[in-house]
C-alpha positions in Angstrom: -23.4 81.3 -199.0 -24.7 84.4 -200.8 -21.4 86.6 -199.5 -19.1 83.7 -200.7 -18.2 85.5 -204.1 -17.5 88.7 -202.1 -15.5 87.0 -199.4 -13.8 85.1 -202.0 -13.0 87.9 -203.9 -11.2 89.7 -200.6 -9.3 86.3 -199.5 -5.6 85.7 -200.3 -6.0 81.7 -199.0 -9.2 79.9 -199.7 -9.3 76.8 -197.3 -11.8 74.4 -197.9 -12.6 71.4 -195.8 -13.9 68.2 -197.5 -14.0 65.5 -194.7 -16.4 62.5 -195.2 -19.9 63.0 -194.3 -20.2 60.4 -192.2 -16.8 61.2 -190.2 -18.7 64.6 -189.9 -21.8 62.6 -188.1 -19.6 61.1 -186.2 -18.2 63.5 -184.8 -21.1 65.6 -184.0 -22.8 62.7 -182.6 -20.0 62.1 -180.2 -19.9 65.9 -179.6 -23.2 66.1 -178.5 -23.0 62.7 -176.5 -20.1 63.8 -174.4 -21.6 67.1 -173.6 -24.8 65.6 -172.7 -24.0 62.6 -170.6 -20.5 63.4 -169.6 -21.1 66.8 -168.6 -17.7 67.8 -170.8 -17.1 71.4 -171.2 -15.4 72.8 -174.4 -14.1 76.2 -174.6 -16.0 77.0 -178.1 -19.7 77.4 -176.6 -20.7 80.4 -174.6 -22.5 80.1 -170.9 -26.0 79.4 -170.7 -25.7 78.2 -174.3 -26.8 75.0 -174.7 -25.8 72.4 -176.9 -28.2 71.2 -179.6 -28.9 68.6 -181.3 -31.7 68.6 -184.7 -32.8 66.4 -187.3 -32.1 69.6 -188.8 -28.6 70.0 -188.8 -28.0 66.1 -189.4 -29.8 66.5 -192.5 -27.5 69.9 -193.6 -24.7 68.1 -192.9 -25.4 64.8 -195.1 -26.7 66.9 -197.9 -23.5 69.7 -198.0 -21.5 67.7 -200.2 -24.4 67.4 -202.7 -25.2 71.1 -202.3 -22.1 72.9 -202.2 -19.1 70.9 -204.1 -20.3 72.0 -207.5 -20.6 75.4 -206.3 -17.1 75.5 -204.4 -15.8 73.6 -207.9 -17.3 76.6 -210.0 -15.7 79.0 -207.8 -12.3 77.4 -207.6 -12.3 77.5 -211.5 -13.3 81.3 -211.1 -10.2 82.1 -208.9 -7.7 79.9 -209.9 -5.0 82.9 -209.2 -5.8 82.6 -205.9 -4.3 79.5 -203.3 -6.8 77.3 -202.5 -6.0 74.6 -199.6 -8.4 71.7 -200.0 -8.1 69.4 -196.5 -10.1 66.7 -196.4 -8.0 64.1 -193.5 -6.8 65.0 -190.0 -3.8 63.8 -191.8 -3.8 66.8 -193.8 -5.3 69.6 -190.8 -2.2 67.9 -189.0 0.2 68.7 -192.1 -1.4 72.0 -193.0 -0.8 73.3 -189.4 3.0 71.6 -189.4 3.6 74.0 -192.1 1.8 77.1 -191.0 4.1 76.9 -187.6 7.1 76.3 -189.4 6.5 79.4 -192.0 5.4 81.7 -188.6 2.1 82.4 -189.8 -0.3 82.8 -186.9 -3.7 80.7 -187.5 
């Protein structure tokens, strides 16, 4: 996170996604479960790359909220001319695309 203020600085959109911590568990969990016992491929991991699973990174990911939101809150204050998207549902990834296709912005 030390290069956030630059990047910030440089960005015209800011999105930032706030989904439930334990929806974000879940879904790693579930990640890892497939790939391990189902033998699932997904097209985001590169061969001979194997998938991982840590105390480590379950830990990060039930502390983010605690460790960044005041942060992210501080910065949003700090750059209120620029658009920030806040998405915290697949209700709103789902709308948030919707409206990217419709404008003919390439994500």
């Amino acid at each position: 996170m030390h290069s956030l203020p630059l990047r910030l600085m440089h960005a015209d959109i800011i999105i930032y996604f706030k989904t439930n911590r334990i929806l974000c568990l879940y879904r790693i969990l579930k990640r890892f479960i497939i790939r391990q016992f189902f033998a699932q491929t997904f097209p985001d991991r590169a061969d001979n790359c194997p998938e991982c699973l840590s105390l480590k990174i379950l830990r990060y990911t039930w502390n983010y909220h605690k460790r960044w939101n005041s942060l992210i809150e501080k910065y949003h204050k700090e750059t209120s001319l620029k658009s920030w998207i806040f998405i915290q549902t697949s209700t709103d990834v789902e709308m948030f695309l919707n409206r990217a296709q419709k404008s003919n912005h390439i994500l």
